[in-house]
C-alpha positions in Angstrom: -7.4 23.3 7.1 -6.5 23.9 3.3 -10.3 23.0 2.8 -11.4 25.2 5.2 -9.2 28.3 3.6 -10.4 27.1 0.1 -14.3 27.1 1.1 -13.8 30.6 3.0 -12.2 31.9 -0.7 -14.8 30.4 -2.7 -18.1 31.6 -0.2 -15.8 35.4 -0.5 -15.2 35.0 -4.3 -19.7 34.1 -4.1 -20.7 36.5 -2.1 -18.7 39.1 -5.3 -20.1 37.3 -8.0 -17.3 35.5 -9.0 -18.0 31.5 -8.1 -21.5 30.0 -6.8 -22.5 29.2 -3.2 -22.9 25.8 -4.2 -19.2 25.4 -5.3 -18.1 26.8 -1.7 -20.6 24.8 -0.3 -19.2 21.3 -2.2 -15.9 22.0 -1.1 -16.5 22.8 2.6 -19.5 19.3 3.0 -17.2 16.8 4.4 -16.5 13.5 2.3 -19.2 11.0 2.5 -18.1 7.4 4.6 -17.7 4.6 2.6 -20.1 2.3 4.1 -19.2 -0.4 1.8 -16.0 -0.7 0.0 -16.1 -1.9 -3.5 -13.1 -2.9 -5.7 -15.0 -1.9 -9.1 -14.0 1.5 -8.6 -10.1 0.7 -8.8 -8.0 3.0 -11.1 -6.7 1.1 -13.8 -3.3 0.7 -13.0 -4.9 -1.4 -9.4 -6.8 -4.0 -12.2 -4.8 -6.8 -10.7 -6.3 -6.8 -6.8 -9.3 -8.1 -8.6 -7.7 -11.5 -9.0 -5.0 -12.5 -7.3 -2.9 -15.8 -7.4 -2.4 -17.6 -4.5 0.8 -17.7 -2.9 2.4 -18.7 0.1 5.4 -16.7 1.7 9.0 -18.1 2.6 10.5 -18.0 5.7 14.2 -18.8 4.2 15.2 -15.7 2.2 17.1 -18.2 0.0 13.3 -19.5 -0.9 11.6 -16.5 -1.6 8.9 -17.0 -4.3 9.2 -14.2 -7.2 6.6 -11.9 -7.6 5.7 -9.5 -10.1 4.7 -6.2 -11.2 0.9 -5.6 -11.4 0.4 -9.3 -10.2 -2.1 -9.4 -6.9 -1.0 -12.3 -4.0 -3.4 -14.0 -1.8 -0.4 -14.9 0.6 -0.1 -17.4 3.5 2.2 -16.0 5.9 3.9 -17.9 8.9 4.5 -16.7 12.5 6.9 -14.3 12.8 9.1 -16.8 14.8 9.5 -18.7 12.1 11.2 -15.9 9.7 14.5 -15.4 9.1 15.0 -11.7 8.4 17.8 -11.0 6.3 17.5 -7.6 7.8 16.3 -6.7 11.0 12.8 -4.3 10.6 12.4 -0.8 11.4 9.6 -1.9 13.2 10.3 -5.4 15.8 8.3 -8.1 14.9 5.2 -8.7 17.5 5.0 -11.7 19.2 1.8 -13.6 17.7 1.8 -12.2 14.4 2.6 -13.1 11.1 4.8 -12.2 8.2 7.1 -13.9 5.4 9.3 -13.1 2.5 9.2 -12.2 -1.2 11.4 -11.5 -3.8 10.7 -8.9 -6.8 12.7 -7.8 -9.8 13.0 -4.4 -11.1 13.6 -3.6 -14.3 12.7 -0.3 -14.4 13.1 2.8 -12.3 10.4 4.6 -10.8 7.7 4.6 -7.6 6.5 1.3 -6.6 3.3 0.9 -4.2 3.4 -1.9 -2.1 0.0 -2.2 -1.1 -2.1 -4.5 1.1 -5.2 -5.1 2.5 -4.5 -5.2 6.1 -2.6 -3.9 8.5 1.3 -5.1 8.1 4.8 -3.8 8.2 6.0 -3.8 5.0 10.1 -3.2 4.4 11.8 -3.5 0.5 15.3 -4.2 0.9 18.0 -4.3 -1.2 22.1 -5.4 -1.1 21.6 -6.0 2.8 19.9 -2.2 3.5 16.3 -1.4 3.4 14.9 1.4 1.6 13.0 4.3 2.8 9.7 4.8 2.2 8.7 8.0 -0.1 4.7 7.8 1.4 2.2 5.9 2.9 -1.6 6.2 2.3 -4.7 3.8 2.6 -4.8 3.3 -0.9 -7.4 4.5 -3.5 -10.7 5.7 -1.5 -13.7 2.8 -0.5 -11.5 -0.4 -1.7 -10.4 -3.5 0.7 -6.9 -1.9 0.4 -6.1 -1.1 3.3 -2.6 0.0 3.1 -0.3 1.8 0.0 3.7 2.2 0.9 5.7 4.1 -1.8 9.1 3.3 -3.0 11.5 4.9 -5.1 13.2 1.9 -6.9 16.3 1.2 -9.6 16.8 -1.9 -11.7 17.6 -5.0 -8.9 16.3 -7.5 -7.0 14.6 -6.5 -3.7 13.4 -9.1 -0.4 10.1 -7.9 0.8 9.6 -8.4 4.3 6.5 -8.5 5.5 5.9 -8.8 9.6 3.1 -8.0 12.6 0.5 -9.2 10.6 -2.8 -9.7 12.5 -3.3 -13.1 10.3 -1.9 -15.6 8.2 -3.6 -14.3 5.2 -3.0 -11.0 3.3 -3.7 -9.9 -0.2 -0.6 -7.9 -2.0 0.0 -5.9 -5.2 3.1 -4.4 -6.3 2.5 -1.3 -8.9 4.3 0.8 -10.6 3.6 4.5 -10.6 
């Protein structure tokens, strides 16, 4: 709708002289499909999707693996019967999916993006309660991410939970805004 109202203003201010029918027509052509998504055109900050370490998720919360800021994961999650969730989901686990735990230190405060590159509940909990997302998005535009959830964090050690993922594979990177 904003585009819409934003075209309309811009074909008015045209039609007076005061921005070009090509501007109004940019802004009201709808976004090309990205036919093939390419990882080249990551924003700096998402350099470390381009190689991540492999890594394979815990199903004990006391073994956890550590991960890290800016550091991309190529995990190997377990079925979702075979987690122990510290803290039960927002979301139930599905039967036949797969999930897994992680642990990540903060050091600093600020947004964190978890994001992935498939579908997956994703819950960042800390001293027994999970925290609230801020946003969710698909990530930066034509990529293989597939999935960006925001998180305000402070200085701590968080569990990630992971759960009702389609497979037992799924790439993660943790940034910080």
């Amino acid at each position: 709708m904003k585009t819409l109202i934003l075209a309309m203003t811009l074909i008015a201010a045209a039609s007076a002289g005061q921005a070009s029918v090509a501007q109004a027509q940019a802004v009201s052509a709808p976004a090309a499909a990205c036919t093939t998504p390419s990882d080249s055109n990551l924003p700096p900050a998402w350099s470390g999707w381009i190689s991540p370490e492999t890594l394979a998720a815990a199903g004990d919360p006391a073994k956890s693996p550590d991960v890290s800021v800016s550091h991309a994961y190529d995990l190997t999650l377990l079925s979702v019967a075979q987690v122990m969730y510290p803290v039960a989901a927002d979301k139930a686990p599905m039967v036949n999916s797969f999930g897994g735990l992680l642990s990540l230190k903060v050091t600093e405060t600020g947004t964190y993006t978890v994001a992935l590159d498939d579908k997956a509940w994703v819950d960042v909990v800390r001293d027994g309660k999970i925290v609230k997302s801020v946003s969710h998005n698909q990530g930066p535009a034509c990529t293989t991410v597939h999935k960006a959830v925001d998180f305000t964090l402070e200085p701590g050690v968080y569990a990630i939970q992971l759960s009702n993922a389609p497979s037992a594979s799924l790439k993660l990177l943790i940034i910080r805004k």
